[in-house]
Every structure is written in structure tokens, then in C-alpha cells.
C-alpha positions as CSV (number, residue, x, y, z in Angstrom):
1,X,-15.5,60.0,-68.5
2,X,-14.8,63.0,-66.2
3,X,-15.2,63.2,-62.3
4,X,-14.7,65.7,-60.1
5,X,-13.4,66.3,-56.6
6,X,-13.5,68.9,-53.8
7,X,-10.8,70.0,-51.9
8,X,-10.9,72.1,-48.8
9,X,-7.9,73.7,-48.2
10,X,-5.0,72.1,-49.9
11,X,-5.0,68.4,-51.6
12,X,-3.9,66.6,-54.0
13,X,-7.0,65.9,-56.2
14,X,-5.2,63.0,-58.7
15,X,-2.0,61.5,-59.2
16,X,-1.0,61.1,-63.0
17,X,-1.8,62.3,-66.3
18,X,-5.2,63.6,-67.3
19,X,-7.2,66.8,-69.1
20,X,-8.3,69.5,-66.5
21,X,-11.7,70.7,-67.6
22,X,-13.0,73.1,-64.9
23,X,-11.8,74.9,-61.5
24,X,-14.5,76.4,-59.3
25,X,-13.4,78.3,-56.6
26,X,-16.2,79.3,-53.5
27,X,-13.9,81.4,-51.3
28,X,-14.6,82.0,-47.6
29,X,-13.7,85.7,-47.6
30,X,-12.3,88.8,-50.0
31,X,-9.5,87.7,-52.2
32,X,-9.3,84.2,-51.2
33,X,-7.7,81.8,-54.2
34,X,-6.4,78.8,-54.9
35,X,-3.2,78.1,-56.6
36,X,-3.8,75.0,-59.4
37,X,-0.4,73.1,-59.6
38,X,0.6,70.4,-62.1
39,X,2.1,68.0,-60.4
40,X,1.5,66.4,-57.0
41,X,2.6,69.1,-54.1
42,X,3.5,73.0,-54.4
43,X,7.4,72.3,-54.8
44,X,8.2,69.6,-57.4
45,X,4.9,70.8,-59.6
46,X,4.6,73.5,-61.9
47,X,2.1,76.5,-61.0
48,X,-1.0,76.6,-63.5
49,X,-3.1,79.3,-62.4
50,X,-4.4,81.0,-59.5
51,X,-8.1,81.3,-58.9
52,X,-9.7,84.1,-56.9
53,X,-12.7,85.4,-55.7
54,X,-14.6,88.2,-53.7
55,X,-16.5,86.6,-50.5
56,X,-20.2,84.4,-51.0
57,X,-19.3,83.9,-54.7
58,X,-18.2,81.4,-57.0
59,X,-15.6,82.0,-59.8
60,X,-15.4,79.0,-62.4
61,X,-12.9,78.8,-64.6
62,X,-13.9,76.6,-68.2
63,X,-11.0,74.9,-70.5
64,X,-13.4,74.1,-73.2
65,X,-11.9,70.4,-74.8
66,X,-9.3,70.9,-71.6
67,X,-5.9,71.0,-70.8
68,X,-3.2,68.5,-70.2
69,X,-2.0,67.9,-66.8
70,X,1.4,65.9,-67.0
71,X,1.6,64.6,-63.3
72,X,-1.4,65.2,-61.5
73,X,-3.3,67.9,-60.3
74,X,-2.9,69.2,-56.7
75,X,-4.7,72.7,-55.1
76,X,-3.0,74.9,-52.5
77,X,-5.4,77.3,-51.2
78,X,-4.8,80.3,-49.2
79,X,-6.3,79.1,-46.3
80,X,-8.1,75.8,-45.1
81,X,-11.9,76.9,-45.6
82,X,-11.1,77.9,-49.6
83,X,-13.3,75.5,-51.1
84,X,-12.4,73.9,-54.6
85,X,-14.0,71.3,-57.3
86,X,-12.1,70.2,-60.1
87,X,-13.8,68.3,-63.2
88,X,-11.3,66.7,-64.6
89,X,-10.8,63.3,-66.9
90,X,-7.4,60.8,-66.1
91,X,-5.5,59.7,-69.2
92,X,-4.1,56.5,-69.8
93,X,-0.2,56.5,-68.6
């Protein structure tokens, strides 16, 4: 079943392998984003995507039947009032 979580700032959201359904970014300025990393930190994972958005809006991003995290999933945003939820659903290991 998926869940979500919110990260403010930068955070690991889960730690293993799972299907990423949706990213929805609600930055705190102009061209705020959020880099979306498989993997469990910036430096060992691999780099996704980056998510941005113009000031007092929301910019969701939709995977349809999702996409396969090997690791984890873990969010670095540009600064620590970028705001971002992650639907997501784990996998068995």
C-alpha cells in the first residue's frame, strides 16, 4: 500500500527498495527545487531528478504504475524551508 512522507529541507524519506509514485514540491521562493536521489545521501546515491518551482506554487511530478528505487529514496533541497512529499510504496528486499 503506498505512504507518503514530508521532508523539509533535506532527508532521507526510506531506506531500501520500493516504487516512487509522486514528488510534490511547494517551494519557499523563485526557483527553489529539490534534488530526488536513489539511494540514501547525495554522495553514494544516484541523482533522479530535480524538481522546481516558482514561489506560492506546487509542482507535482506523477510516475503513473511508478518507478523503481533500488536503495531508498532521499531529498536534498536547495534550502531548509523547500518543502517535499513523496508517495511512494516499499518493496520486499
Amino acid at each position: 500500500m503506498p505512504r507518503w512522507t514530508r521532508v523539509v529541507g533535506d532527508g532521507l524519506v526510506y531506506e531500501g527498495p520500493c516504487l516512487i509514485f509522486d514528488i510534490i514540491l511547494w517551494p519557499d521562493s523563485d526557483g527553489d527545487y529539490a534534488d530526488i536521489y536513489d539511494g540514501l545521501d547525495t554522495t553514494s546515491g544516484k541523482k533522479f531528478c530535480r524538481i522546481e518551482a516558482a514561489a506560492s506554487t506546487t509542482r507535482h511530478l506523477r510516475f503513473g504504475p511508478g518507478v523503481v528505487f533500488d536503495r531508498g529514496i532521499y531529498v536534498d533541497g536547495c534550502d531548509s524551508a523547500v518543502e517535499t512529499n513523496i508517495v511512494f510504496e516499499p518493496l520486499p528486499a
